[in-house]
N, C-alpha and C positions, 0 to 999 in steps of 0.2 A: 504493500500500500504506500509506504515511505519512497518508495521506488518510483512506485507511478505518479504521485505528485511531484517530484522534482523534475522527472521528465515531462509531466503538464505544466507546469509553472516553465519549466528552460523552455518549451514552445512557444509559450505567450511571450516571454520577452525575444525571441527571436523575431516572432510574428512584429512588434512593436519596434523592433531595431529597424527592420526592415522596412516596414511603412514609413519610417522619419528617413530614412536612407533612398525609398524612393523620391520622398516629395524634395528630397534635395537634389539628386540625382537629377528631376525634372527641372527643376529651378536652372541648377548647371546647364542641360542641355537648348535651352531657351534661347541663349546668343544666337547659334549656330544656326536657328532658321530664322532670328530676326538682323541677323548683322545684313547692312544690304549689299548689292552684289558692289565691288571696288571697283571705282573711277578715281581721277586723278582729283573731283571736289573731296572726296573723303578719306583722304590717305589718311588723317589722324583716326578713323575707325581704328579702336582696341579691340574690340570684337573678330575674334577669328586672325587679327594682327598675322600669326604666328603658320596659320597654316597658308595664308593667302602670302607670305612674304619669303617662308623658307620650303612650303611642298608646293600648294598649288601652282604658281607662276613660275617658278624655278625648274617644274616639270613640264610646264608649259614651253619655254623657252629651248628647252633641252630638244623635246618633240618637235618644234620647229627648228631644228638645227644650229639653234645657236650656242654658248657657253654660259649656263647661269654662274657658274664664278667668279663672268666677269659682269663686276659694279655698273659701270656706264653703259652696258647692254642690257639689262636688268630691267636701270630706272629708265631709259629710253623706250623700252617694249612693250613693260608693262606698269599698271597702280599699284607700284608698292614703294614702302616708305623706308623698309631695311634692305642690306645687300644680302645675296645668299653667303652666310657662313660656309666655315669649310667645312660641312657635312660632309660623311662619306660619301663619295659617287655612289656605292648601290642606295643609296637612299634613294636616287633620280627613278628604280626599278622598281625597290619593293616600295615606295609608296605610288605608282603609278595608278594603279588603279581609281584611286580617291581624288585623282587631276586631268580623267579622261572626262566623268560629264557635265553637267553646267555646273558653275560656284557652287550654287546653292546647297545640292544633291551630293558632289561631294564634298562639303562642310558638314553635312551632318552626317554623310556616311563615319567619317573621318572621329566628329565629335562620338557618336556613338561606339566606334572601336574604340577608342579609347576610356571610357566610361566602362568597358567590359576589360580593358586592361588592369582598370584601379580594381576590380572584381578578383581581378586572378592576382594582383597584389596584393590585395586584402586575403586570399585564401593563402598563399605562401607564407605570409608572416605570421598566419596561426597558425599554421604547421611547424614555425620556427619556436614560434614561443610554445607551443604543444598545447593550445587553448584546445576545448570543445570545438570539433572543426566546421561544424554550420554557423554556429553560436560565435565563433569568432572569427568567419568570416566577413558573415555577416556585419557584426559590429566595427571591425576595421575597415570592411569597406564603405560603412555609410560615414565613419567619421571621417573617413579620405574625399569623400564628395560631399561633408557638409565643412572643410577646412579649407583655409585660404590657399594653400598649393592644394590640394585635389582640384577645386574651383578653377582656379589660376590656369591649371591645365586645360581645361575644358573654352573656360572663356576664350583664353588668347589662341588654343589650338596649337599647344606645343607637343613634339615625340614624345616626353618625358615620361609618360607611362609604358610607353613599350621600351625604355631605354631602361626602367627601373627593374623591371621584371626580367631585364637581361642580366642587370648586374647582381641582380636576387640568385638565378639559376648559377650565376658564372662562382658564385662563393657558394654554392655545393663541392667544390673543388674534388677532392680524391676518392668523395663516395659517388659520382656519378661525374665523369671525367667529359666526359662526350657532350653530355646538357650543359654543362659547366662550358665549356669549350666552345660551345653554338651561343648561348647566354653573354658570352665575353665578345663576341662578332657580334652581336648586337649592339651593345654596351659601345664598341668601336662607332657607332652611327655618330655620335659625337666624340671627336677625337679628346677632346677636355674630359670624357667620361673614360674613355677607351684605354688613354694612356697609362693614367696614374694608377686606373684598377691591374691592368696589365703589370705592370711593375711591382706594385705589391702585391699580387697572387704569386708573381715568380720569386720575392724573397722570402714569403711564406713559405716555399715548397713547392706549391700548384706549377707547376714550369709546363706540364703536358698540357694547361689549362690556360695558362698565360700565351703559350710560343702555339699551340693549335688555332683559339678564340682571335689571336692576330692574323695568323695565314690564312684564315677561314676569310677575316675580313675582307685583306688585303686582297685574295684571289676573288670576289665575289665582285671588289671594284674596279679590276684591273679592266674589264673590256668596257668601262665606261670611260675609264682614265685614257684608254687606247683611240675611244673614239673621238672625245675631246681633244685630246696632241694632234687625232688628221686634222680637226676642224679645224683647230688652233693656227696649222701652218709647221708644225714641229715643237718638239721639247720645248727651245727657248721664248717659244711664240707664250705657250703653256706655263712654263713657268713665270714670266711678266704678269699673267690675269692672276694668277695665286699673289704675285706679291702684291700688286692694285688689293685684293680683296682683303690682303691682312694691313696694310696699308690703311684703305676704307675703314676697317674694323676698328682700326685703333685711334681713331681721332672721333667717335661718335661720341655725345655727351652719357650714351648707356653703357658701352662697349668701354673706354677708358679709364686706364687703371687709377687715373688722376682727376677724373673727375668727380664735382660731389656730389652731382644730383644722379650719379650710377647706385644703382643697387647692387652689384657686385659683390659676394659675400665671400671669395677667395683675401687669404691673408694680406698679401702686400695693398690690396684696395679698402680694404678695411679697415691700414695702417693710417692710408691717407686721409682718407673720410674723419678718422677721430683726431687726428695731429695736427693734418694740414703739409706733411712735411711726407716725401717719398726717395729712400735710400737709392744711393745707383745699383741698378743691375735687380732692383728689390723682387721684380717677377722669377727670375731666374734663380736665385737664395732662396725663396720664399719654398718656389718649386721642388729643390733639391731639397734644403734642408727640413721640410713638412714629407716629405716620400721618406728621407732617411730615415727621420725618426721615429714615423709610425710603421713602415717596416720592421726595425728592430722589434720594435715594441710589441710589434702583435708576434712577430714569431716567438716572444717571450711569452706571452698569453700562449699561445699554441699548444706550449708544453705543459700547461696546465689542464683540469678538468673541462667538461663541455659549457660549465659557466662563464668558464675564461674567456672559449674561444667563442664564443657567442657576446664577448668584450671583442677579442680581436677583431669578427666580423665590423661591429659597430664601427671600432675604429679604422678600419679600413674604410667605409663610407665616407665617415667625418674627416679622415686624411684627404682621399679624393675629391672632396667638396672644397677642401681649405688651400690645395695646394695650387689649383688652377683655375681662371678665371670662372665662373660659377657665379648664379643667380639663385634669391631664395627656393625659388621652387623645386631645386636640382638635389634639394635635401630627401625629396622623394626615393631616392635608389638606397636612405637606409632607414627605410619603414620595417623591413623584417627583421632586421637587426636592432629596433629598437623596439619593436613590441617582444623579440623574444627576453633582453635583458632586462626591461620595464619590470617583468613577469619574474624574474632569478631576485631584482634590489627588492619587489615587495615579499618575498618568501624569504628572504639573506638582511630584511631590512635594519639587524640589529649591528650587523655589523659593519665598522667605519667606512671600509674599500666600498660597499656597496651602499654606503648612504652618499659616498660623493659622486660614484657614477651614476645614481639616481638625479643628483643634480644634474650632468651633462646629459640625461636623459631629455629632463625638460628643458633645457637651453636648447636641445634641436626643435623641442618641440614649437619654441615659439614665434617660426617663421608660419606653424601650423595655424594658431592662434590668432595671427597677426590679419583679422578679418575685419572687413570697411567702419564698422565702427568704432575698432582698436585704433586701426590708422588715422581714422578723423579725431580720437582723443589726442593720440600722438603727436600730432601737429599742432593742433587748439596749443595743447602745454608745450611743447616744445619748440616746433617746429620743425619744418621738411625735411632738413639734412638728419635729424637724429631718426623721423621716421625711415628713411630710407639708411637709415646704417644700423639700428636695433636687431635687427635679425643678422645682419653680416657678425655681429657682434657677441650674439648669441651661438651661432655655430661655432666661431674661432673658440669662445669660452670656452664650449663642447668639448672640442677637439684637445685644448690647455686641459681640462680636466681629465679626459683620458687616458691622456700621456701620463699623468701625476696614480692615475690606479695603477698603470701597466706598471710605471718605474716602482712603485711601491710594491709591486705582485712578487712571490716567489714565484720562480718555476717550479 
């Protein structure tokens, strides 16, 4: 009897996760058929921003034979108001489909994968944390589409969800080497993701998983990269529109490392935004010396129990978010690593190590948090520049706090 109530009562609150989960869900999904279709009167549309500047037109552009990497081709073509980032070339393939029929149709083809990506996110990370698997699907995926990055995705129409659920699969590492390996080629969609995970799975150990999930990528871009150098004219034609485009990148007021109205939540922009003041070579330090150190650090967790290294997972997120240029919403790729230690600090919560990584629990948390009426208090008391560096500022913490459990951790 004790039995069957608990399993009637766990159904009602699933029942009720999930109705708040859809009405959110639907809320999210509402941009994407009301954003209107882009002309050159509305380039400041936020709405859809994300898919209409880095898949839709950039696929478009490609299909007509021209190079979306290069800038001046781009904004000459087509209504968009960003340049195409250096996404992988298969991007220009596997998102093809979502850039064959009219804007509309595919914006919400588009919004709706993704929306069932935050779903199979949500189901990973209670498998990670070992919750009740409907019940805690359930519940982390509705709080990913009632949070300001679940949202964030949805709105602007960013990868992020299919990039998170690669880098979820890619740290299964030595118990499923091959998903681990396909998950890390995904993860490569953005090389800012692709990199730094690549690198610390290889000094973890995972090398069959780091040196596979790259060749995977690399060979899946290569006949796009082949086709772009004919159009290009040759190599050096090809490498000029790469430098234009990081060129482009680096002087936008979003994209620069020095500017303050960037939200940017990688360390060296984070420095500058709270001081004012940016070290030479600060990207390049920031990047090496945030890889090194969480590197070491998680293969020190490693050789500890499954609590540890569900620390190291963590921190390998929060490394990769801090070390390379990185937007709040990119904190997404470590939602399973922090629902499963969320879950270890309040079962472990007497003790010290795990009441300060409970802290860098919730400093990632609070780019989640950081929802429209958070940011209009934000501003009212502060103002813009602290709104937009709060959350840069909250990761880097994270990341500062991590570091401090691992060097404290025996192996």
């Amino acid at each position: 009897m004790i039995t069957t109530t608990k399993s009637h009562t766990r159904t009602l609150i699933t029942v009720a996760i999930a109705a708040i989960g859809a009405l959110s869900a639907a809320r999210a999904l509402r941009p994407s058929w009301e954003a209107p279709t882009p002309t050159e009167a509305n380039l400041a549309e936020e709405r859809l921003q994300d898919f209409r500047d880095a898949t839709y037109f950039p696929i478009r552009e490609f299909l007509a034979g021209g190079n979306p990497y290069d800038p001046a081709a781009m904004f000459e073509h087509w209504p968009v108001r960003q340049n195409f980032n250096l996404y992988q070339p298969y991007h220009l393939v596997l998102h093809l489909p979502f850039a064959l029929p009219d804007y509309r149709i595919g914006a919400i083809a588009f919004t709706l994968a993704s929306l069932v990506l935050l779903a199979v996110l949500g189901l990973l990370a209670a498998r990670q944390a070992k919750l009740p698997l409907v019940l805690g699907t359930v519940a982390i995926a509705a709080l990913l589409v009632t949070s300001q990055v679940g949202k964030a995705q949805l709105y602007v129409g960013q990868v992020n969800p299919l990039i998170a659920v690669g880098a979820a699969a890619a740290l299964l590492g030595s118990s499923h080497p091959r998903v681990a390996a396909l998950g890390l080629a995904v993860a490569w969609l953005k090389p800012q993701f692709g990199l730094p995970l690549a690198v610390l799975l290889f000094a973890r150990g995972s090398r069959r998983v780091s040196l596979g999930g790259t060749a995977i990528a690399a060979l899946a871009s290569l006949p796009v990269v082949g086709l772009l150098v004919y159009r290009s004219g040759g190599v050096g034609a090809f490498l000029d529109v790469i430098d234009a485009n990081l060129a482009h990148a680096s002087q936008t007021t979003y994209g620069a490392v020095d500017s303050f109205t960037s939200q940017r939540v990688d360390l060296p922009a984070v420095f500058f935004r709270v001081t004012g003041w940016l070290p030479p070579a600060a990207e390049l330090i920031a990047l090496v010396g945030v890889l090194a150190a969480t590197a070491l650090l998680a293969r020190k967790l490693d050789r500890g129990d499954e609590d540890s290294r569900s620390v190291a997972d963590l921190l390998t997120g929060a490394g990769a978010v801090v070390a390379l240029v990185h937007q709040p919403g990119d904190v997404l790729i470590a939602v399973p690593a922090m629902a499963a230690v969320a879950v270890v600090c309040w079962r472990r919560r007497k003790e010290q190590d795990w009441r300060i990584t409970g802290l860098a629990v919730a400093a990632l948390a609070v780019p989640f948090v950081h929802l429209y009426f958070v940011n209009s208090a934000v501003v009212g008391l502060f103002g813009s520049r602290v709104d937009v560096t709060v959350d840069g500022v909250a990761i880097v913490a994270a990341w500062a706090l991590l570091v401090v459990v691992a060097a404290r951790k025996r192996a």
